[in-house]
C-alpha positions as CSV (number, residue, x, y, z in Angstrom):
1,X,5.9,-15.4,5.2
2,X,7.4,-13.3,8.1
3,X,8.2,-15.4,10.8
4,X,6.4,-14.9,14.4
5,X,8.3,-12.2,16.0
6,X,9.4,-10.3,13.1
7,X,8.2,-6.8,13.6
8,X,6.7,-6.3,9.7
9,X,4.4,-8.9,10.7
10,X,1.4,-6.8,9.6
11,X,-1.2,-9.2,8.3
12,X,-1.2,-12.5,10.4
13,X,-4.5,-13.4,12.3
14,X,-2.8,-14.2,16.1
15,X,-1.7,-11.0,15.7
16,X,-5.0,-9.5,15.8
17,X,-6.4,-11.6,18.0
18,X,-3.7,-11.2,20.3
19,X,-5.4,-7.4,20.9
20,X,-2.0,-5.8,19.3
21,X,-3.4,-2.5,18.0
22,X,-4.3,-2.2,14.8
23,X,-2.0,-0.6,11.8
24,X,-3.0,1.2,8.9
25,X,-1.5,-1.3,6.7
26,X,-4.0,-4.4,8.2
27,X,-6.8,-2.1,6.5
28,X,-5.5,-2.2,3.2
29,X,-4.9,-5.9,3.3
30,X,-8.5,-6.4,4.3
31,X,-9.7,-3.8,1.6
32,X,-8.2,-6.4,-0.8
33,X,-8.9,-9.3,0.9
34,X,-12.8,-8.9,0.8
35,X,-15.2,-10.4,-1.4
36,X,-15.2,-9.7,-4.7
37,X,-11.2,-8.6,-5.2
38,X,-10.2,-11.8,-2.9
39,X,-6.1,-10.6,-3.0
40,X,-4.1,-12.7,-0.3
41,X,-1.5,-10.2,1.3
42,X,1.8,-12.1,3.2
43,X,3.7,-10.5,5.1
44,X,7.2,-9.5,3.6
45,X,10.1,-11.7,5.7
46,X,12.6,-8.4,6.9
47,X,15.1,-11.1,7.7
48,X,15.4,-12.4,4.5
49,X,14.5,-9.4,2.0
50,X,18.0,-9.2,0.9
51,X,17.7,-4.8,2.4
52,X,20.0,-4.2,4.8
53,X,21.4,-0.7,6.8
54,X,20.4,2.7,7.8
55,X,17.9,4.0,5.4
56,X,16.4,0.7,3.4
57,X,13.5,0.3,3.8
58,X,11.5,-3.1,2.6
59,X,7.4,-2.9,0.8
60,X,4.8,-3.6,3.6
61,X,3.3,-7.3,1.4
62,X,3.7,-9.9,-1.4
63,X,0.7,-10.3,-2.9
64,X,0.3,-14.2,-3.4
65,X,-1.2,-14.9,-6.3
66,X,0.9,-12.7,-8.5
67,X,4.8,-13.2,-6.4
68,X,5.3,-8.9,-6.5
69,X,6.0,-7.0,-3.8
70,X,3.0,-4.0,-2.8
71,X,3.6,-1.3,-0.6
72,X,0.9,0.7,1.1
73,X,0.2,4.1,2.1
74,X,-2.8,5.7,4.1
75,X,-3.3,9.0,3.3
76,X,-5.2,11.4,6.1
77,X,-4.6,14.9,4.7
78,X,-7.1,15.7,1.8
79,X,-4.7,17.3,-0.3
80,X,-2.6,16.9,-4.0
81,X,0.6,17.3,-2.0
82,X,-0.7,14.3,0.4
83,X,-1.0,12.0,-2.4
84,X,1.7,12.9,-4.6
85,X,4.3,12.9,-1.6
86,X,2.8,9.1,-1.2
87,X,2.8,7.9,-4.1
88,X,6.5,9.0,-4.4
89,X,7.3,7.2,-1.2
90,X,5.3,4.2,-2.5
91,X,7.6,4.2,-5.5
92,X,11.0,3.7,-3.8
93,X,9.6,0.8,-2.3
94,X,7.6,-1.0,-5.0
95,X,6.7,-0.9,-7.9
96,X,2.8,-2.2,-7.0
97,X,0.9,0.2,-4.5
98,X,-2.1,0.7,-2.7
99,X,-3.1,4.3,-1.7
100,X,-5.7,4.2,1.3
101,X,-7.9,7.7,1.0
102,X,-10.7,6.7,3.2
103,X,-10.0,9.0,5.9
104,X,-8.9,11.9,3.6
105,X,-12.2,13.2,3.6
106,X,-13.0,15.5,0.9
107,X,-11.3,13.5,-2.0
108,X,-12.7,12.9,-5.0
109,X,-12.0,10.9,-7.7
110,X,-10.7,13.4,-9.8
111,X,-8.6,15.0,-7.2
112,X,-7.0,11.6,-6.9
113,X,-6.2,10.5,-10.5
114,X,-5.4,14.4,-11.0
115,X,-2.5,13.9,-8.2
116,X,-1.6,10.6,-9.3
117,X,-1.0,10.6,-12.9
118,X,1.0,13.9,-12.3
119,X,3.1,12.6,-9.8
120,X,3.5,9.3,-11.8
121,X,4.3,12.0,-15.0
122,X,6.9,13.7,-13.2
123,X,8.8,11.6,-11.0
124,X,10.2,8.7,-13.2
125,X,9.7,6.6,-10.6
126,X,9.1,2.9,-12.0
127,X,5.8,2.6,-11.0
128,X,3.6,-1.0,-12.7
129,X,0.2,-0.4,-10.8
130,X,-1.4,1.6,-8.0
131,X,-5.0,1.1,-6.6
132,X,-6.0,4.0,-4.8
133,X,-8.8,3.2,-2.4
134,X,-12.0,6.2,-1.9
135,X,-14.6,6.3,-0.2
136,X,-18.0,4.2,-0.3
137,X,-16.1,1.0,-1.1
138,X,-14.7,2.9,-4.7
139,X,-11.7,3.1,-6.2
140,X,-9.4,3.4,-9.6
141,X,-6.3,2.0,-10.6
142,X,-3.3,3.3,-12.5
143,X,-1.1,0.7,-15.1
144,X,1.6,1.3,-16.9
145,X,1.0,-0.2,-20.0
C-alpha cells in the first residue's frame, strides 16, 4: 500500500473524503470494485517500486487478490487511434490493463475490440489481459492465452 503522502495515492478513502478532486483512475478502481466483479485495487508504493529516474514511469494499482500490477487509461476521444495509442501506453507499464471508454461517446463494441486486437497484433507489446470498460455498465476483455 502507498503510504499517506505519496502522490500515486489514487484509491484510498481519506483521500476522497478529504474533498481532493477526483482522478480518472479512482473511476476505474470503483468500476471494479462494484458488486458483482468485487476487484480490490491498492495503491502502487512509488517509493518502493524499484523505478527510478527521468522517464519511468510505475502502473497506477496492484490488484489484491491476484499480486499483478494494472495500469489504467481513460480514453475521451472516440477514435481507433485513441485506443490504440492507449493501449500501447498501457503496455509499457503493465502487462494487466483497464481501458475506461465511458466518456468516448460513440464507441462501440466492435470499434473497441477492432482497435484493440490490432494494436495488441502489432505492437509486441507483452500484454496478459485488458478489460476495456463501455458504456451502460458493458464491457469485453482481451487474454492472451
Amino acid at each position: 500500500m502507498a503510504p499517506p503522502g505519496d502522490p500515486y495515492r489514487h484509491f484510498d478513502q481519506d483521500r476522497k473524503t478529504a474533498g481532493k478532486p477526483g482522478r480518472p483512475e479512482e473511476a476505474i478502481a470503483d468500476w471494479l470494485k462494484a458488486p458483482g466483479r468485487d476487484v480490490s485495487v491498492r495503491s502502487v508504493d512509488a517509493r518502493n517500486a524499484g523505478i527510478q529516474g527521468p522517464g519511468w514511469t510505475i502502473p497506477d494499482g496492484v490488484i489484491d487478490a491476484a499480486g499483478v500490477t494494472v495500469e489504467f487509461k481513460t480514453i475521451e476521444t472516440p477514435s481507433i487511434r485513441a485506443i490504440r495509442d492507449s493501449v500501447a501506453q498501457l503496455g509499457r507499464q503493465s502487462p494487466y490493463g483497464v481501458l475506461d471508454l465511458r466518456k468516448a461517446v460513440g464507441v462501440s463494441r466492435d470499434l473497441a475490440r477492432s482497435a484493440l486486437v490490432r494494436e495488441v497484433g502489432t505492437s509486441g507489446l507483452r500484454l496478459a489481459q485488458i478489460v476495456v470498460v463501455l458504456g451502460d455498465d458493458e464491457h469485453l476483455e482481451w487474454r492472451n492465452e
